[in-house]
Backbone as JSON, one array per atom type, in Angstrom:
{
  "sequence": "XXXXXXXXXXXXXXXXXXXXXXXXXXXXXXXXXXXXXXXXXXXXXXXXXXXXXXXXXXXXXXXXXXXXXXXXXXXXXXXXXXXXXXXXXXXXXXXXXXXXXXXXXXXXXXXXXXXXXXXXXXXXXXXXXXXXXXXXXXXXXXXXXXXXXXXXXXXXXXXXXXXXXXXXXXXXXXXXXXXXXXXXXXXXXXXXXXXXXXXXXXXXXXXXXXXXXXXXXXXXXXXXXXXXXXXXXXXXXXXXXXXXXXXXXXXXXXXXXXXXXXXXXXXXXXXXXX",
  "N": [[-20.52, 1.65, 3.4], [-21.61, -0.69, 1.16], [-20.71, -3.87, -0.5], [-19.3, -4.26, -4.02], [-17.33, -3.05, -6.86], [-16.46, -3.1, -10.04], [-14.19, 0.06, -11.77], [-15.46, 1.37, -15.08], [-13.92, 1.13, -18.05], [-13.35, 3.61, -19.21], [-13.51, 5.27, -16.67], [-11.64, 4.59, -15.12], [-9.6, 5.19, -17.29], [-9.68, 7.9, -17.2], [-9.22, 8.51, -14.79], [-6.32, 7.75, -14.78], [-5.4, 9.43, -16.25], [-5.23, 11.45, -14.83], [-3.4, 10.74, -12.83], [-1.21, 10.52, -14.41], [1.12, 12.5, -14.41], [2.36, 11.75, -11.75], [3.68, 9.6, -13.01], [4.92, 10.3, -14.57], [6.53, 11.69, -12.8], [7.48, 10.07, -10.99], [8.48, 8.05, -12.18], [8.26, 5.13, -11.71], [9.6, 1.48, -10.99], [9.19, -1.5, -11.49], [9.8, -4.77, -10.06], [10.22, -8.38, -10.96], [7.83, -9.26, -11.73], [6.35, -11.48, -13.18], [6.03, -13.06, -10.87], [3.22, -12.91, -10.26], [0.41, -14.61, -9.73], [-1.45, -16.07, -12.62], [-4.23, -16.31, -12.08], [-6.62, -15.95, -10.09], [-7.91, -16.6, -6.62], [-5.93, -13.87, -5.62], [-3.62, -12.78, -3.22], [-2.23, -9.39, -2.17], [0.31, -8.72, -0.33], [1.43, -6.04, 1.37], [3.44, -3.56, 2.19], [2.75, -0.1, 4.52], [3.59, 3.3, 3.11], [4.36, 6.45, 4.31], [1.8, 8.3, 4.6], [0.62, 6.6, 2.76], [-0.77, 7.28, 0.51], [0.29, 7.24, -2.6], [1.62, 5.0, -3.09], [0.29, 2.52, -3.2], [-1.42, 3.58, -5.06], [0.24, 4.0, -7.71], [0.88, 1.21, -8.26], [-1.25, 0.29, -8.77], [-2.56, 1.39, -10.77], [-0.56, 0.57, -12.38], [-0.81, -2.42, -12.63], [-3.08, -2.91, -13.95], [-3.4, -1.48, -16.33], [-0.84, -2.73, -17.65], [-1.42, -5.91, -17.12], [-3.84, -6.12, -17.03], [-5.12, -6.41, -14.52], [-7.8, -5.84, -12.14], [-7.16, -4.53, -8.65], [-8.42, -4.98, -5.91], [-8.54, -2.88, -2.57], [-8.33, -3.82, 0.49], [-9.79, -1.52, 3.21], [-9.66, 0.84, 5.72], [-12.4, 1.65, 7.92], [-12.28, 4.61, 8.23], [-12.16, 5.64, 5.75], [-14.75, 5.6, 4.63], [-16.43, 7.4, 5.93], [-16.12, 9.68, 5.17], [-16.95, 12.34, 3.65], [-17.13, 12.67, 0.03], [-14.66, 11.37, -0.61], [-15.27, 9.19, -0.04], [-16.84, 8.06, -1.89], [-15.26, 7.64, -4.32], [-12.88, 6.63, -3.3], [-14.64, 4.03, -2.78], [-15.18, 3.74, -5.56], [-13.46, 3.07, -6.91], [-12.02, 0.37, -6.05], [-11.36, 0.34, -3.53], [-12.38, -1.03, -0.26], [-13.97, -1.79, 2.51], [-12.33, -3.23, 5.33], [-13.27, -6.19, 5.92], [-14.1, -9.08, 7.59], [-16.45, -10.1, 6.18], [-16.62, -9.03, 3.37], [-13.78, -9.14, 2.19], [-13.97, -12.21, 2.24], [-15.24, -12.77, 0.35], [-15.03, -11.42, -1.62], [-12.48, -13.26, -2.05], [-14.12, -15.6, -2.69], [-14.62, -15.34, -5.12], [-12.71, -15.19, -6.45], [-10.78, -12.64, -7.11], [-8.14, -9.96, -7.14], [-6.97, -8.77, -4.53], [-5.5, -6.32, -2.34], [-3.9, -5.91, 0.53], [-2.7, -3.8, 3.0], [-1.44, -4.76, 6.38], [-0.13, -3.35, 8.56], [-1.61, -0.95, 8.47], [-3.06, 1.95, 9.21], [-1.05, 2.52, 11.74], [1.15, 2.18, 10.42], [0.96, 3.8, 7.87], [0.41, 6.35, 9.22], [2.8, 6.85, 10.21], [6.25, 7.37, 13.06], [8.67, 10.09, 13.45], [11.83, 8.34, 12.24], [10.55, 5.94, 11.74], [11.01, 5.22, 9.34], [10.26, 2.89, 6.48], [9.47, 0.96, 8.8], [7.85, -2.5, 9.17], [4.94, -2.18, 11.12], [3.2, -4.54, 11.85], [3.08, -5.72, 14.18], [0.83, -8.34, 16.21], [-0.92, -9.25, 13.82], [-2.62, -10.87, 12.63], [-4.86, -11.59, 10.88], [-4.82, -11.16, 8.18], [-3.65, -13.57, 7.28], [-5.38, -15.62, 8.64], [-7.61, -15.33, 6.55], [-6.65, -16.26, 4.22], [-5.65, -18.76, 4.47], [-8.24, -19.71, 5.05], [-9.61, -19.31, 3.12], [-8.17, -20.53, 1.07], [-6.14, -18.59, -0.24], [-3.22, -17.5, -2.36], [-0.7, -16.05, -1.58], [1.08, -12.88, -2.19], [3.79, -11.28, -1.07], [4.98, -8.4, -1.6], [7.03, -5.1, -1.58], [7.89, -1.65, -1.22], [9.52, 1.21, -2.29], [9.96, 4.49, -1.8], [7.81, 6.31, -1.33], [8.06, 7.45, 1.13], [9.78, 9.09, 0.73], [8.59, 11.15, -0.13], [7.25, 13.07, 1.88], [8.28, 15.34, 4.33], [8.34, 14.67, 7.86], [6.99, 17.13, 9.64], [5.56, 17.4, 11.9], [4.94, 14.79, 14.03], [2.75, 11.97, 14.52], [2.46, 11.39, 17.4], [3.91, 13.51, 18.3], [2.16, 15.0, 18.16], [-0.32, 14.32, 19.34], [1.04, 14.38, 21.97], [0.43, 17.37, 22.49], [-1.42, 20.17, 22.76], [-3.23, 20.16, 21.43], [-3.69, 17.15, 20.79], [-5.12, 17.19, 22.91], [-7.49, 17.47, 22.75], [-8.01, 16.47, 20.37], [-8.72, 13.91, 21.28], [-10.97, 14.58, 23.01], [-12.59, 14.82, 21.26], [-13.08, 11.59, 20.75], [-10.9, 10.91, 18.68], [-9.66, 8.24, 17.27], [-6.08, 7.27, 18.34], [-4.65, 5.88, 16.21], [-5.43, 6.74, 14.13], [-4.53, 9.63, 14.03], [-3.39, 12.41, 11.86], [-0.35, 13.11, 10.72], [1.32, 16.38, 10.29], [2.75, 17.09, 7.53], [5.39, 18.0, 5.21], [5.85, 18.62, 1.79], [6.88, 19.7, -1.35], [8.53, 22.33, -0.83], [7.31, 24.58, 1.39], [4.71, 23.42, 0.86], [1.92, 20.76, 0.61], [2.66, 19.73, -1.53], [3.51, 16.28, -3.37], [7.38, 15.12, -2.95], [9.23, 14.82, -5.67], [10.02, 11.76, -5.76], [11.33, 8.76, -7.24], [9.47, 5.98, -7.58], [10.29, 1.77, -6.55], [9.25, -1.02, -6.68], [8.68, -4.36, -5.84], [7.69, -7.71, -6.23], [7.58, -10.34, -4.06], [8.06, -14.19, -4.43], [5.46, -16.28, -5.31], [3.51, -17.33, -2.35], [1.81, -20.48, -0.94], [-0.93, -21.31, 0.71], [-1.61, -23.85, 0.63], [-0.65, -25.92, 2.66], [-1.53, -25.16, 4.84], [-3.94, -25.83, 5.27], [-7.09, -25.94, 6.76], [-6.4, -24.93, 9.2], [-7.09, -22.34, 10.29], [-7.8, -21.46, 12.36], [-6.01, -21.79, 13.98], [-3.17, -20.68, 16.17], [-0.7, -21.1, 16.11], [-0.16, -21.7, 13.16], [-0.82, -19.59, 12.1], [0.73, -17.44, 12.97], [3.0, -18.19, 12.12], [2.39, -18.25, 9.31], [2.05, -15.08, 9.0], [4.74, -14.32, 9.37], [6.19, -15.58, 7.87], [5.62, -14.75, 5.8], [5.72, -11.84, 5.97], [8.78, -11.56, 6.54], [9.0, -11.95, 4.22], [8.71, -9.63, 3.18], [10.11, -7.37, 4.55], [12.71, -8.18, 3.39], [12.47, -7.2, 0.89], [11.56, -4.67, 0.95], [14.34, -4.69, 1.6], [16.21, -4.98, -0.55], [15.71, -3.41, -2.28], [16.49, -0.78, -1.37], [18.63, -0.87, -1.58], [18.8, -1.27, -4.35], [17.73, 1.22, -4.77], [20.06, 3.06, -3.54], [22.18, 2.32, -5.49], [20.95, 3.37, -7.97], [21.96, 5.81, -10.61], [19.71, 6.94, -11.37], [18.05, 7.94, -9.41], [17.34, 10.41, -8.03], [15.66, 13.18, -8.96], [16.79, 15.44, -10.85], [18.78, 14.18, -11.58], [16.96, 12.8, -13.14], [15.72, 13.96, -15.34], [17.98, 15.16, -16.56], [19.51, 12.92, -17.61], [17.57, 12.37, -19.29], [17.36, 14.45, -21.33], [20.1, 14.46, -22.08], [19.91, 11.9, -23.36], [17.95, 12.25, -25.8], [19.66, 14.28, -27.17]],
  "CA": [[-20.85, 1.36, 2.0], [-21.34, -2.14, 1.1], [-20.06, -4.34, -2.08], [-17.66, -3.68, -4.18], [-17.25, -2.86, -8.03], [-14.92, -2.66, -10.97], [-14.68, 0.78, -12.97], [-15.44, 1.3, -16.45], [-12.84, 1.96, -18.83], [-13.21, 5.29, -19.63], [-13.67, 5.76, -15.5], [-9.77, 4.37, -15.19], [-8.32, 6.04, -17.94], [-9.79, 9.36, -16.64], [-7.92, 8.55, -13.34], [-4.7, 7.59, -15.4], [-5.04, 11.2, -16.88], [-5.01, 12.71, -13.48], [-2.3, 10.5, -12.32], [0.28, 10.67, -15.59], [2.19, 13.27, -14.29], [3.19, 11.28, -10.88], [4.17, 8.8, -13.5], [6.5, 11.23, -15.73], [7.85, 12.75, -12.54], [8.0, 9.31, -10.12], [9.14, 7.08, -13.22], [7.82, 3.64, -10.82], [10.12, 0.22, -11.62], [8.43, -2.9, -11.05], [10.45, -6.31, -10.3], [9.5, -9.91, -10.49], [6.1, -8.8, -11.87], [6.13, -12.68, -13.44], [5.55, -13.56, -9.74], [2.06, -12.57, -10.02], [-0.27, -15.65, -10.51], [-2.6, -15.41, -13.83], [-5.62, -16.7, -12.05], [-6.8, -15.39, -8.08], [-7.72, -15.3, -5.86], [-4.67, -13.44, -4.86], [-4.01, -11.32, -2.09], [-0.82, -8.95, -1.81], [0.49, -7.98, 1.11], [2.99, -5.17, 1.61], [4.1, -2.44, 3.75], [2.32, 0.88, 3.8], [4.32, 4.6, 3.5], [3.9, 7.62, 4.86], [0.47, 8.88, 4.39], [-0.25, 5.61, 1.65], [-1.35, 7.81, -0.91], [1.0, 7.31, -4.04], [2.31, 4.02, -3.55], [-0.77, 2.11, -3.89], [-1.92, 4.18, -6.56], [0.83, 3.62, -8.95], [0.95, 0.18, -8.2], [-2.72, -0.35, -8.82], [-2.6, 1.6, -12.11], [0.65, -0.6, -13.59], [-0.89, -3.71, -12.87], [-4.33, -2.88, -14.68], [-2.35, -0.74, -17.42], [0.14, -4.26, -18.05], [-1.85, -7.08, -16.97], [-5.46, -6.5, -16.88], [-5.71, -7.08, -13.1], [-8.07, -4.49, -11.11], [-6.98, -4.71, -7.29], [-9.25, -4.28, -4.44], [-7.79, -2.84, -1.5], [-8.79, -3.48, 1.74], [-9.39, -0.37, 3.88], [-9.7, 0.97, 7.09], [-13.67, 2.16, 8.08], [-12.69, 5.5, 8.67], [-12.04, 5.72, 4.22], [-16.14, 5.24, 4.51], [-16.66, 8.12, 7.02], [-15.31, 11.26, 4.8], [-17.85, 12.4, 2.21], [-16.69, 12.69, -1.72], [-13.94, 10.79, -0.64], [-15.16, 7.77, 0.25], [-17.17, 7.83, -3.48], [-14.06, 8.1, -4.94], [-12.67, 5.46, -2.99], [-15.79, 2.28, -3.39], [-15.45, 3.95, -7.4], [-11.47, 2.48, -7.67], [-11.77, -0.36, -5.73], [-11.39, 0.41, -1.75], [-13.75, -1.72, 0.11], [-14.11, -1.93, 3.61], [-11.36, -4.53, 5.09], [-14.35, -6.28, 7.1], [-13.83, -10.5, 6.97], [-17.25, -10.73, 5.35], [-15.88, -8.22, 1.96], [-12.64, -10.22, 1.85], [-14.07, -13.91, 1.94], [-16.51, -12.72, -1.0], [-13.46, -10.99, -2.66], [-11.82, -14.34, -2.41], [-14.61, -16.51, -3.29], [-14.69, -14.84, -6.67], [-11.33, -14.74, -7.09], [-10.11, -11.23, -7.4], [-6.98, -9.56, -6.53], [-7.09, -8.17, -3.26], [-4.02, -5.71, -1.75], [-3.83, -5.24, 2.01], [-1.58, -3.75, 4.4], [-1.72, -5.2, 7.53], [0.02, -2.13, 9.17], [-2.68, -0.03, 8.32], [-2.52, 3.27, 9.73], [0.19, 2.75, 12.04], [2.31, 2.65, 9.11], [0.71, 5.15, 7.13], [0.99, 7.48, 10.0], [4.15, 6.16, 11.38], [6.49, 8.45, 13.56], [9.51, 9.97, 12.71], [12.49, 7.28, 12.66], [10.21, 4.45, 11.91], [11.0, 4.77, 7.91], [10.1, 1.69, 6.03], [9.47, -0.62, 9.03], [6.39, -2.71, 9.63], [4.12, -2.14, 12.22], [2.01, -5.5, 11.82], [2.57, -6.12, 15.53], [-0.11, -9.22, 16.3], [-2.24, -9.04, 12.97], [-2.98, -12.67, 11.98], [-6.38, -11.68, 10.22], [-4.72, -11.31, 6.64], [-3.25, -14.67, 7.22], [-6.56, -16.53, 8.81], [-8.73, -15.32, 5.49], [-5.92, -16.49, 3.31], [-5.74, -19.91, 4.82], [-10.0, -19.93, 5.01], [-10.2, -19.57, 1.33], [-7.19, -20.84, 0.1], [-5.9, -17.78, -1.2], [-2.17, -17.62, -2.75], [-0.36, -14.63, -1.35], [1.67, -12.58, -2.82], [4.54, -10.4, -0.84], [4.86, -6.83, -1.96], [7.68, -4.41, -0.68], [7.58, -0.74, -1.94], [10.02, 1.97, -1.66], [9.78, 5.68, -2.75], [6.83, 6.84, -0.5], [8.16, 7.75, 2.96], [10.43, 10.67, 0.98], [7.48, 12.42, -0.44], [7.16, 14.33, 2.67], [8.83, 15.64, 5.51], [7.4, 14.68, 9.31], [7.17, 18.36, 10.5], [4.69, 16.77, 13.56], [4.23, 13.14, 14.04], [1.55, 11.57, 15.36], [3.4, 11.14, 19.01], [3.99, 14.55, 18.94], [0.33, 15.87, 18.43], [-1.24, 13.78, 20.69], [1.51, 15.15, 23.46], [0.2, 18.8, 22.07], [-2.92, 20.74, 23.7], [-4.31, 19.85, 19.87], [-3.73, 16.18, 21.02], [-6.17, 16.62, 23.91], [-8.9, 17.89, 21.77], [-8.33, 15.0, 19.85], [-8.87, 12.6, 22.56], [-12.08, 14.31, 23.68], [-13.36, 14.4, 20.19], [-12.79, 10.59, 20.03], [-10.53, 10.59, 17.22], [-8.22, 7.02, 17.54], [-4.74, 7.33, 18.31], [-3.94, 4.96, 15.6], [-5.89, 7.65, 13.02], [-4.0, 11.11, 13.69], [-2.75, 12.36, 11.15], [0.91, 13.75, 11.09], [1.9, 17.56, 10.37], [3.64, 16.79, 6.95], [5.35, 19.2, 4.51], [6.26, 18.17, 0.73], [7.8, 20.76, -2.16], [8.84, 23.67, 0.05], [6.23, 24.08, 2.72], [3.18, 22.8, 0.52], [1.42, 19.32, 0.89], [2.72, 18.41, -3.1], [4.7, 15.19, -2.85], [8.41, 15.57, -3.66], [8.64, 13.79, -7.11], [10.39, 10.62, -6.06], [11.33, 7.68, -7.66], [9.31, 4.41, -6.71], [10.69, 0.92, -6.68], [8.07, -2.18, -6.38], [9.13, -5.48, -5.86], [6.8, -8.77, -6.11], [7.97, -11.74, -3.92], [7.47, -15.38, -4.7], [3.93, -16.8, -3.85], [3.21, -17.94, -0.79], [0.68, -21.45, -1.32], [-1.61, -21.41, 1.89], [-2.64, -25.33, 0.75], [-0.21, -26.9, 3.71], [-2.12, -24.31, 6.55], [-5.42, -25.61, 5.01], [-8.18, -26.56, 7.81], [-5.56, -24.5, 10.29], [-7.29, -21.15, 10.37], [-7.99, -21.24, 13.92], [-4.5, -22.24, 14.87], [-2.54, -19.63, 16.77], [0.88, -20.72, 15.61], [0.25, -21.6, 11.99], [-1.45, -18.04, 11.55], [1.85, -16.22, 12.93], [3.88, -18.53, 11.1], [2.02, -17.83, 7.93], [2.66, -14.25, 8.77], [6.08, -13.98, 10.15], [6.82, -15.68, 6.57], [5.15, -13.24, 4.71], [6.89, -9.85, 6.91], [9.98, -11.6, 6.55], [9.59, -11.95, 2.68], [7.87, -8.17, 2.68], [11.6, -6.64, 4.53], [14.0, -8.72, 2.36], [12.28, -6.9, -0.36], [12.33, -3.85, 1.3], [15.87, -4.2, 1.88], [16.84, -5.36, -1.88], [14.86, -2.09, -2.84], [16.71, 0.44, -0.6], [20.2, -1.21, -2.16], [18.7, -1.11, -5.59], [18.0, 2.95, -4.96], [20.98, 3.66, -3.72], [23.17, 2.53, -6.57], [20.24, 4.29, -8.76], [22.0, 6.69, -10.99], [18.39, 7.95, -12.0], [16.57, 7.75, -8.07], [17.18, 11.55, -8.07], [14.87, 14.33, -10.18], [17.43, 16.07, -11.92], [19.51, 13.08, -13.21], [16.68, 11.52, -14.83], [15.7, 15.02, -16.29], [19.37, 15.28, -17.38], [19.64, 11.95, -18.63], [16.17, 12.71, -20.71], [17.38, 15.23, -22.59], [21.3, 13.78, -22.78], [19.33, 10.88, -24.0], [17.51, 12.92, -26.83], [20.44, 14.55, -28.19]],
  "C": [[-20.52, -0.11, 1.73], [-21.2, -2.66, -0.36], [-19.45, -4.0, -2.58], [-18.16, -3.9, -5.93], [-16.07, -2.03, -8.87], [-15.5, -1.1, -11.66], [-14.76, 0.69, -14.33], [-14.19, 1.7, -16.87], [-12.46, 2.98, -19.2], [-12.89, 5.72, -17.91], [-11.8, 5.71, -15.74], [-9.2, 5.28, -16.18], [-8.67, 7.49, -17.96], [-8.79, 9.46, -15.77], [-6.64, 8.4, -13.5], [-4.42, 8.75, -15.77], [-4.75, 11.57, -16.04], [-3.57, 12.21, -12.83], [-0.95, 10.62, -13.48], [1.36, 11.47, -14.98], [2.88, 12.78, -13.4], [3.71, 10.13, -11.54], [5.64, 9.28, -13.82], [7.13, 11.98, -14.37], [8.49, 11.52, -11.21], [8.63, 7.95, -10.99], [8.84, 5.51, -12.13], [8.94, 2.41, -12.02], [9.82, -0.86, -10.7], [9.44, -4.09, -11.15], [9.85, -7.37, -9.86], [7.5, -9.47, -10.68], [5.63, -10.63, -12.62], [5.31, -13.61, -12.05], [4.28, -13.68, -9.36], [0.82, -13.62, -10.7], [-1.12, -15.09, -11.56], [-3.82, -16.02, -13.06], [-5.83, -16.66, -10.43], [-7.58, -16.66, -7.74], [-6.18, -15.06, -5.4], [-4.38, -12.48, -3.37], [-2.46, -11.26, -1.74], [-0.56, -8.39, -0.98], [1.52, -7.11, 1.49], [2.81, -4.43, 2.28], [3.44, -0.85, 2.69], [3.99, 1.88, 4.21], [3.97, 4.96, 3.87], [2.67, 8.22, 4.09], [-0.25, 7.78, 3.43], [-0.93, 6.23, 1.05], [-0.96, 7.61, -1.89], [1.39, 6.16, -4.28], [1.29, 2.92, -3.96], [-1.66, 2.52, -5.22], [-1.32, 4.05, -7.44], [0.83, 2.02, -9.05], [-0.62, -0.52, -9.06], [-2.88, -0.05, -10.32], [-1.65, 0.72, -13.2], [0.16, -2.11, -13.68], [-2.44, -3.93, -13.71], [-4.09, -2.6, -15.86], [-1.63, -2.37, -17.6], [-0.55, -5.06, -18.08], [-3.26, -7.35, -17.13], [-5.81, -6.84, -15.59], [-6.01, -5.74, -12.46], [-7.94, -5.24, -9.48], [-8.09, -3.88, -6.86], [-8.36, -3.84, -3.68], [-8.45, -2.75, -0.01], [-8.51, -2.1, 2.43], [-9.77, -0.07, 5.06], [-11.52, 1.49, 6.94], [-13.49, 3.47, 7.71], [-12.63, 6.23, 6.9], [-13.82, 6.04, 4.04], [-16.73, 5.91, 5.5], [-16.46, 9.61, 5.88], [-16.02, 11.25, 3.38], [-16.92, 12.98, 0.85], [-15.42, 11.57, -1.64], [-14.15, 9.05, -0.94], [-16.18, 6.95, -1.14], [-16.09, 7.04, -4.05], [-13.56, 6.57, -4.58], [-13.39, 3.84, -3.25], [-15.53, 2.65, -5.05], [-14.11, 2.74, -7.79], [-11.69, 1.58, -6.63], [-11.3, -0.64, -4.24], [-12.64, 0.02, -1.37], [-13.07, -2.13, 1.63], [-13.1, -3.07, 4.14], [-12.32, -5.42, 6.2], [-13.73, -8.15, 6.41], [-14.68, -10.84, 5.71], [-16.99, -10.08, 3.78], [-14.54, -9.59, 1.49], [-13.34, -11.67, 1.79], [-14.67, -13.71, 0.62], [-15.83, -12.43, -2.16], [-12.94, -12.53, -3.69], [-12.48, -15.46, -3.33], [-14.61, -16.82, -4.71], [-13.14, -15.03, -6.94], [-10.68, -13.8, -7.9], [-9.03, -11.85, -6.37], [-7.24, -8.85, -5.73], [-5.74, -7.77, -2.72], [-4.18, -4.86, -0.11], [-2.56, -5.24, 2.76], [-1.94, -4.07, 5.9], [-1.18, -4.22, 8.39], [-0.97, -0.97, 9.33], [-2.38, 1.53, 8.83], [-1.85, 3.68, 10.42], [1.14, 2.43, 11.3], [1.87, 3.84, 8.17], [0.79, 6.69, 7.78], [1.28, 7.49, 11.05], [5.26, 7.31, 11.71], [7.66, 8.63, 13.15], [10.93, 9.0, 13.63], [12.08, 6.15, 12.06], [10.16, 4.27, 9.82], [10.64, 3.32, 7.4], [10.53, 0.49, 7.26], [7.97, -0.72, 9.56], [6.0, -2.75, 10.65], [3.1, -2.33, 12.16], [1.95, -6.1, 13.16], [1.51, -8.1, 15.38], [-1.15, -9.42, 15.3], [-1.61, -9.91, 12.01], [-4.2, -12.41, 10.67], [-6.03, -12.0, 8.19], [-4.39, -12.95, 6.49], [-4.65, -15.58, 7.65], [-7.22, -16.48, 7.52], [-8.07, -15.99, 4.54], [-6.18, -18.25, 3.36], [-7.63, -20.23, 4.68], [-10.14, -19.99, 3.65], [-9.34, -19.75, 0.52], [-6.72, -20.27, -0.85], [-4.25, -17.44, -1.59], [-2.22, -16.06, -2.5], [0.92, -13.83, -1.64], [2.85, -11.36, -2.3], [4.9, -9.26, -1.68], [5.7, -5.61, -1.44], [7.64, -2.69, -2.02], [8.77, 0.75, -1.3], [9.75, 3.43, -2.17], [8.94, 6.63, -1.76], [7.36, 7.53, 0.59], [9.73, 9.21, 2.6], [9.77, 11.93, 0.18], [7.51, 13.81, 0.13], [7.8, 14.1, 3.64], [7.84, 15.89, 6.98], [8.18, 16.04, 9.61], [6.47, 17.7, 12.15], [4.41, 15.57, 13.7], [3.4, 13.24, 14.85], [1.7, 11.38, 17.14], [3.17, 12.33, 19.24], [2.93, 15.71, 19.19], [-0.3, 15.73, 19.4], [-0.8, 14.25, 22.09], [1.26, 16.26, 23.35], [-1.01, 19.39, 23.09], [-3.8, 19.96, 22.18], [-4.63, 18.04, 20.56], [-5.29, 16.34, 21.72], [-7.48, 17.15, 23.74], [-8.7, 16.53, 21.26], [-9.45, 14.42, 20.29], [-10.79, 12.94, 23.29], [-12.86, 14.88, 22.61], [-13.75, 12.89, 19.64], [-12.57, 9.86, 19.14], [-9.25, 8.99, 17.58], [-7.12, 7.53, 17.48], [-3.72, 7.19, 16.99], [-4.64, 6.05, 13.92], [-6.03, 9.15, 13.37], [-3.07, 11.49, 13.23], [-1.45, 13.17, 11.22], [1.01, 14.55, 10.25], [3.01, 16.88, 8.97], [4.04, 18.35, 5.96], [6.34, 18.64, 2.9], [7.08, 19.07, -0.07], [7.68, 22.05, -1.26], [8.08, 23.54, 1.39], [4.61, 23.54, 2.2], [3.54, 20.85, 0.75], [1.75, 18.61, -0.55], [3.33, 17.9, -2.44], [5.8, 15.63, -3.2], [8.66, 14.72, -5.06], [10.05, 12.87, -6.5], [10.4, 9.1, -7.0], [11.07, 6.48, -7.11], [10.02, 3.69, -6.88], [9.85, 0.09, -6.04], [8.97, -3.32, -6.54], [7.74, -6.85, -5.38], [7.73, -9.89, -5.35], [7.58, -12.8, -5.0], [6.25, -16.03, -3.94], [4.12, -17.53, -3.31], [2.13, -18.92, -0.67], [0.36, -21.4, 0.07], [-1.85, -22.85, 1.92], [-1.75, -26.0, 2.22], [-0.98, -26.53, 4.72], [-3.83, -25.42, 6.12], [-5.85, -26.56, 6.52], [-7.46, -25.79, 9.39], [-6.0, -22.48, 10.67], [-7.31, -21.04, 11.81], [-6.81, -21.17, 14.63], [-3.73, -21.73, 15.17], [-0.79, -19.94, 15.92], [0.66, -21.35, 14.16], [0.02, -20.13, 11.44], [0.36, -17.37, 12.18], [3.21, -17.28, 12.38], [3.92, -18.25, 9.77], [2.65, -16.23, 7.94], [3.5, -13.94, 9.0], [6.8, -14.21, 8.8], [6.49, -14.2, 5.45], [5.6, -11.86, 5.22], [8.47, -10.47, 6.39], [10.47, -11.63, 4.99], [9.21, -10.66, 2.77], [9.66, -7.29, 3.47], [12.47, -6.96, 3.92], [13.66, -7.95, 1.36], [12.33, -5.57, -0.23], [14.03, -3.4, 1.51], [16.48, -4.22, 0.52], [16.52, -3.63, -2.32], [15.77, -0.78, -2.79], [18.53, 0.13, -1.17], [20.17, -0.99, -3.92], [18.98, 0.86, -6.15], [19.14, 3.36, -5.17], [22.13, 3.68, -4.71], [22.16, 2.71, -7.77], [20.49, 5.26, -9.2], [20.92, 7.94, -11.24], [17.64, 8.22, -10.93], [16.72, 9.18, -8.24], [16.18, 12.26, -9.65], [15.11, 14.95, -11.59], [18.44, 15.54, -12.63], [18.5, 12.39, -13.66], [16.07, 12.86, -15.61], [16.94, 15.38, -17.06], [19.43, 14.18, -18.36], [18.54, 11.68, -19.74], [16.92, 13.51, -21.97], [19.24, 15.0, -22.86], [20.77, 12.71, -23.92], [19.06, 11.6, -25.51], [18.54, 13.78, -27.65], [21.23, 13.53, -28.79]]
}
């Protein structure tokens, strides 16, 4: 599916209806949201969770909801393979993560939000909680530098205790199911992991997010350096190394989080109200 388009207003605040409740039961807190230039192109780069379903989605709704900014998100092909879904997806702003989408993104100057982990973080094994697995992936950094796009670090916590790895992806593929996989030619890097959320269903558990915005990242010193093997993993080595500091602030912020649990911020609701 090719091009890309904003929804209507009524479209969004349909999809805000459907999502409200992971609002009222994941309460999301945003920091350093000032960090976020008023004028793109931008492009944010953070770390996916487990399965990347919820954390991009609240994120995407608070900054349209507050600011007026609709994010694109780069996505993997296989988003554009899976019928109703992949509607759904080009409707809200998932668009193919192909160079020629992103330069066009940029040209215009939208907001653009990619994980460079991609689906080995989204279905990462168990152990590998909140760390990135951007390995060798320059590409967000070459387009950034090609169109002089200001980038914006992004760390996100909350996601990865949704659900519980009953099967990781390791452990399927070593399965008999694995070797169906393999001679269905499903990628390694897109099987999905055996999860289990409220009891043994697929709901999420209602966690509490925590978002954090770095400070932007100006591409103008890389400019004319896209090609250049070590400014591209310098560009990104900066940008991972601001995307775990923020992870790590995050995971210190939780834990002295009187409210990160369910039933103290339902307690403190209705302490509150009397």
């Amino acid at each position: 599916m090719n091009g890309h388009r904003k929804p209507t207003a009524k479209e969004v605040k349909a999809m805000y209806n459907i999502f409200k409740p992971l609002y009222w039961l994941n309460e999301p807190v945003f920091y350093n949201m000032e960090n976020i230039p008023t004028k793109g192109p931008v492009l944010f780069v953070g770390n996916h969770t487990l399965l990347g379903l919820w954390d991009a989605s609240l994120m995407w709704f608070k900054l349209y909801q507050d600011l007026n900014i609709f994010t694109y998100t780069l996505g993997d092909t296989a988003h554009f393979k899976v019928p109703l879904w992949r509607d759904l997806a080009f409707k809200f702003g998932i668009v193919e993560g192909s160079r020629e989408s992103c330069a066009q993104l940029m040209k215009e100057g939208e907001y653009i939000l990619v994980f460079p982990g991609g689906s080995k973080e989204a279905f990462k094994n168990k152990g590998e909680a909140y760390q990135l697995k951007w390995e060798d992936r320059v590409g967000f950094a070459k387009m950034a530098i090609r169109n002089q796009c200001t980038i914006v670090p992004i760390s996100a916590v909350g996601g990865e205790e949704c659900y519980e790895l009953v099967m990781d992806s390791k452990e399927i593929l070593a399965s008999p199911v694995g070797k169906i996989l393999k001679l269905m030619g499903v990628r390694k890097d897109m099987v999905i992991p055996l999860v289990k959320g409220v009891g043994i269903t697929p709901l999420p558990r209602p966690q509490k997010f925590y978002y954090q915005f770095g400070e932007p990242i100006s591409t103008t010193e890389y400019l004319g350096m896209e090609e250049d093997k070590e400014a591209l993993y310098a560009l990104k080595e900066k940008v991972q190394l601001k995307v775990e500091e923020g992870l790590s602030d995050l995971l210190k912020i939780r834990d002295n989080d009187p409210d990160s649990k369910l039933l103290d911020r339902l307690w403190h609701k209705i302490k509150h109200k009397k």
